[in-house]
KOLMARMAR-938583 format. One line per field, with one value per residue: residue number from 1; chain; x, y, z of N, C-alpha, C, O, CB in turn. Coordinates in steps of 0.05 Angstrom, whole numbers. Atoms other than C-alpha are relative to their C-alpha. Glycine has a CB too. Layout:
drenpa: (NUM/...)
tormar: (A/...)
nx: (X/...)
ny: (Y/...)
nz: (Z/...)
cax: (X/...)
cay: (Y/...)
caz: (Z/...)
cx: (X/...)
cy: (Y/...)
cz: (Z/...)
ox: (X/...)
oy: (Y/...)
oz: (Z/...)
cbx: (X/...)
cby: (Y/...)
cbz: (Z/...)
END
This chain:
drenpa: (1/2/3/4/5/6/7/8/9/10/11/12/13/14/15/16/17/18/19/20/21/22/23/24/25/26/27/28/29/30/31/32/33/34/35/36/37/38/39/40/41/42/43/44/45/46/47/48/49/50/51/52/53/54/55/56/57/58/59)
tormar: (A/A/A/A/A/A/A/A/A/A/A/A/A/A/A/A/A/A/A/A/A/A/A/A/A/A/A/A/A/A/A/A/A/A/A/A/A/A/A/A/A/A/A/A/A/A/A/A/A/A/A/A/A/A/A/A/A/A/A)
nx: (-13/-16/-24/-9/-34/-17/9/-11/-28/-13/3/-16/-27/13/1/-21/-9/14/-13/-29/2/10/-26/-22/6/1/-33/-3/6/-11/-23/0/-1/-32/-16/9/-17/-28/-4/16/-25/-23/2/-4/-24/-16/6/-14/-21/-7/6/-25/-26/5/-12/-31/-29/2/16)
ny: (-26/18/-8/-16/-9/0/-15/-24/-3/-1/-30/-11/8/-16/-38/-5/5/-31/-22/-2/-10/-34/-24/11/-8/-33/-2/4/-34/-14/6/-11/-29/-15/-3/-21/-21/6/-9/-14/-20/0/-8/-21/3/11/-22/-17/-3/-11/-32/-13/0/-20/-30/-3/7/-17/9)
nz: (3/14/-6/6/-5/33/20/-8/19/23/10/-4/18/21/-3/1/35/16/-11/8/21/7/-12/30/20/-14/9/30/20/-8/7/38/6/-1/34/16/-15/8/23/12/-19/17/28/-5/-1/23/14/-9/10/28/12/-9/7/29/-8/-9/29/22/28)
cax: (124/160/239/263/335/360/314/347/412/413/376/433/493/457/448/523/542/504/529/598/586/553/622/666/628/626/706/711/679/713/782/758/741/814/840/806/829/900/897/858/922/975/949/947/1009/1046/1010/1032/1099/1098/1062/1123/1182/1148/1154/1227/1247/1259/1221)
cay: (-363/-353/-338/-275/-272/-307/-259/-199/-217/-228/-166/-131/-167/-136/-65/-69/-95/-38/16/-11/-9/63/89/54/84/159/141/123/193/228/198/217/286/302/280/320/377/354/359/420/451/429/450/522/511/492/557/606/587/586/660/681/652/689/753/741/726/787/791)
caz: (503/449/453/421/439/366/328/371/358/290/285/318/277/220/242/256/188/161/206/188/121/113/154/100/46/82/91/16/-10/48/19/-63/-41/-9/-68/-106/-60/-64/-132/-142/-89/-129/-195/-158/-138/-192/-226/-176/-191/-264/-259/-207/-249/-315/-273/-254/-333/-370/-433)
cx: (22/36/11/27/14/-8/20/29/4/-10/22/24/-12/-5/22/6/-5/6/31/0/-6/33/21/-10/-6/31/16/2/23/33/3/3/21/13/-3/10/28/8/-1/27/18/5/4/22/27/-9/8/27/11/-2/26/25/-6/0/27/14/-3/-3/16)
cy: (-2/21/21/13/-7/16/30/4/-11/26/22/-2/18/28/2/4/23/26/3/10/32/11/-9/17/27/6/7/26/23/6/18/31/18/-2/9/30/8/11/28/23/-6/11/28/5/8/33/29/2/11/36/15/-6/17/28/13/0/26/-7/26)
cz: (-21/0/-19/-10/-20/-22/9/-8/-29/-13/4/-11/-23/-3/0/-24/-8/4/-12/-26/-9/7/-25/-24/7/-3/-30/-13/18/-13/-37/11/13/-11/-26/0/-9/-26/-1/12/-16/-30/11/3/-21/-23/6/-9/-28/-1/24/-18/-32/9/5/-29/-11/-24/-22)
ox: (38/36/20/35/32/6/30/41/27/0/24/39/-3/-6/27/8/12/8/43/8/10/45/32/9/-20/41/33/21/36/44/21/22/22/33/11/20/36/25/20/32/24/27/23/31/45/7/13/34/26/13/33/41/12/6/35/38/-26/8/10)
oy: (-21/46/7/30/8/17/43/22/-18/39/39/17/41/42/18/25/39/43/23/33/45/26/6/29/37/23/24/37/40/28/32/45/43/13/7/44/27/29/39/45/15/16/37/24/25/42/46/23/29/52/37/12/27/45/36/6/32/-27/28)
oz: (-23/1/-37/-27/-26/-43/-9/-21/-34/-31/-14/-11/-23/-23/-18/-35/-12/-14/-20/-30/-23/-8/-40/-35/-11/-16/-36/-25/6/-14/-48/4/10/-12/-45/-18/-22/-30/-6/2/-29/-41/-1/-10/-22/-39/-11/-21/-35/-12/16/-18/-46/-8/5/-33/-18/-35/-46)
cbx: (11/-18/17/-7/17/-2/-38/-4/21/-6/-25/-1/9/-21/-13/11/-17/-26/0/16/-16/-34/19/-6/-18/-11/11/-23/-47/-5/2/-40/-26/15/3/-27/3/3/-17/-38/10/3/-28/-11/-3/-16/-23/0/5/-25/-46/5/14/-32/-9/13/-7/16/-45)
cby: (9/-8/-22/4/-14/-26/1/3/-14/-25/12/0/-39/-8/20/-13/-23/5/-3/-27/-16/19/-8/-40/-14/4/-27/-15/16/-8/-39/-8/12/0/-19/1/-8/-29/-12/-1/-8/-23/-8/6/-22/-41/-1/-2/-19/-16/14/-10/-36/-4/6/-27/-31/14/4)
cbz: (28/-35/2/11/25/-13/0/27/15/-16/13/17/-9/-2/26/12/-20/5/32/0/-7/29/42/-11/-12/39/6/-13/3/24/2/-25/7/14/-9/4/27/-2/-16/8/34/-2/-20/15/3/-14/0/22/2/-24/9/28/1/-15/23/21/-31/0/4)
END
């Protein structure tokens, strides 16, 4: 009969690894695309202002 139990667990260290990995690389993009955000808020930001303090200057 033949024993199974070292093929099973190395099959299972290995699905981990892999699971871990995928969530790291889901984290990664999750991290780029709120900093993209970030950005994309601040540039609005920063635009509102300018177009409010160009309403306050008499021309």
């Amino acid at each position: 009969m033949t024993d199974y139990s070292f093929m099973i667990r190395i099959n299972d260290e290995v699905q981990k690894h892999l699971e871990e990995k995928a969530m790291i690389e889901l984290q990664t993009e999750a991290l780029k695309e709120h900093r993209k955000i970030q950005i994309i808020t601040g540039v609005i930001g920063v635009l509102i202002t300018l177009a409010a303090l160009m309403m306050e200057t008499p021309h």
